[in-house]
C-alpha positions in Angstrom: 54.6 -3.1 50.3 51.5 -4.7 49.9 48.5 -4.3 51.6 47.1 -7.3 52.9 44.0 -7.5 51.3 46.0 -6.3 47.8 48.8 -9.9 48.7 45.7 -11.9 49.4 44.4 -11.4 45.9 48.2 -11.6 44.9 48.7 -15.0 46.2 45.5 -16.4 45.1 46.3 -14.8 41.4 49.6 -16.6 41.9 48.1 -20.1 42.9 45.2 -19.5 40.0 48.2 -18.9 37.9 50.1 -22.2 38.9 47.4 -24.6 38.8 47.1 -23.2 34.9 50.8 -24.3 34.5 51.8 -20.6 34.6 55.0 -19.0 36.8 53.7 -15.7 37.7 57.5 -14.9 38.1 58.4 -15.6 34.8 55.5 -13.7 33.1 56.0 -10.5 35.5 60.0 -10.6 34.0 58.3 -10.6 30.4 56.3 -7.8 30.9 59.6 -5.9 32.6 61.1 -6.3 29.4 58.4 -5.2 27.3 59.4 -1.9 25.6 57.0 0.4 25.7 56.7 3.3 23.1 54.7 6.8 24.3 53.4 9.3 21.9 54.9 12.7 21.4 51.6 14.3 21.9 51.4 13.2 25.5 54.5 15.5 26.4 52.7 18.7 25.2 49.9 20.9 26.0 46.3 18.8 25.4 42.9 19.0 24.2 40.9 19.0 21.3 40.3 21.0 17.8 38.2 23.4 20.2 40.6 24.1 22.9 44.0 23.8 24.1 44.7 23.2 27.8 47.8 24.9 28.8 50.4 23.5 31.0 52.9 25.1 32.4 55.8 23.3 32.1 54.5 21.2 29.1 56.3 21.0 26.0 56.7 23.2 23.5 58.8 21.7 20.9 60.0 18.5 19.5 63.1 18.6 21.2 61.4 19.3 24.5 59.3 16.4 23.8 62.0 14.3 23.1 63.9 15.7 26.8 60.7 15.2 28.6 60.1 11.7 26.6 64.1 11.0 28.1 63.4 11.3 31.4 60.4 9.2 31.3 62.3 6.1 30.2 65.6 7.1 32.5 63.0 6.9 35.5 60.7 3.8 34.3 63.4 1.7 32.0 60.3 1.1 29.9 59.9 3.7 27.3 62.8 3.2 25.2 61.3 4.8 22.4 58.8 7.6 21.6 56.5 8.1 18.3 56.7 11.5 16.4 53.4 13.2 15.6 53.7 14.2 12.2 52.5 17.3 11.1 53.3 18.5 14.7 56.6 17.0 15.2 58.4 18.2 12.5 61.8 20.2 12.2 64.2 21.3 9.0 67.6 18.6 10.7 66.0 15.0 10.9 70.1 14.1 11.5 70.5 16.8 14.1 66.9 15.7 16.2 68.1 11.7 15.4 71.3 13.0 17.4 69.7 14.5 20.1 67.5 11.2 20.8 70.3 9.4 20.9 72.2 11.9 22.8 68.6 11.3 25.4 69.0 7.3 25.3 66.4 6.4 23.1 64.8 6.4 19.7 61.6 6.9 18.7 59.2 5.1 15.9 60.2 4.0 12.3 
């Protein structure tokens, strides 16, 4: 639900939009359908080459990445896809993790 100030900048975006010979309708169904790919390193534990900020519940391993990565695009229907950190992201059965991300509904980068 909108607020009302929020669908008066709505509707005027809308009529801004029109008078440009632009649906807003059709342009919000593009961007529905625009697949978005997250990075593996956003699943896990943060920071920088000085520190690592610990999360509990973060992930600890490619495969976790790859669950967590799964959920993400079974909530949002967005994130069909996720992109491997290489050196970070790396295991010894490339088929066997390939299976397991199909196995979560997605892929990730080529």
């Amino acid at each position: 639900m909108l607020t009302p100030d929020i669908k008066l900048q709505y509707d005027a975006l809308n009529a801004s939009l029109s008078a440009h010979g632009l649906n807003a309708e059709a342009i919000k169904a593009h961007v529905r359908a625009l697949p978005i790919e997250t990075p593996s390193w956003g699943y896990g534990n943060g920071g920088t080459r000085f520190k690592v900020f610990s999360c509990p519940g973060a992930a600890r391993t490619v495969e976790e990445k790859i669950a967590d990565a799964g959920l993400v695009n079974k909530l949002t229907g967005a994130c069909p896809s996720v992109a491997l950190h290489i050196p970070w992201d790396t295991t010894d059965d490339w088929a066997g993790l390939a299976a397991y991300a199909q196995h979560q509904a997605f892929a990730w980068a080529r």
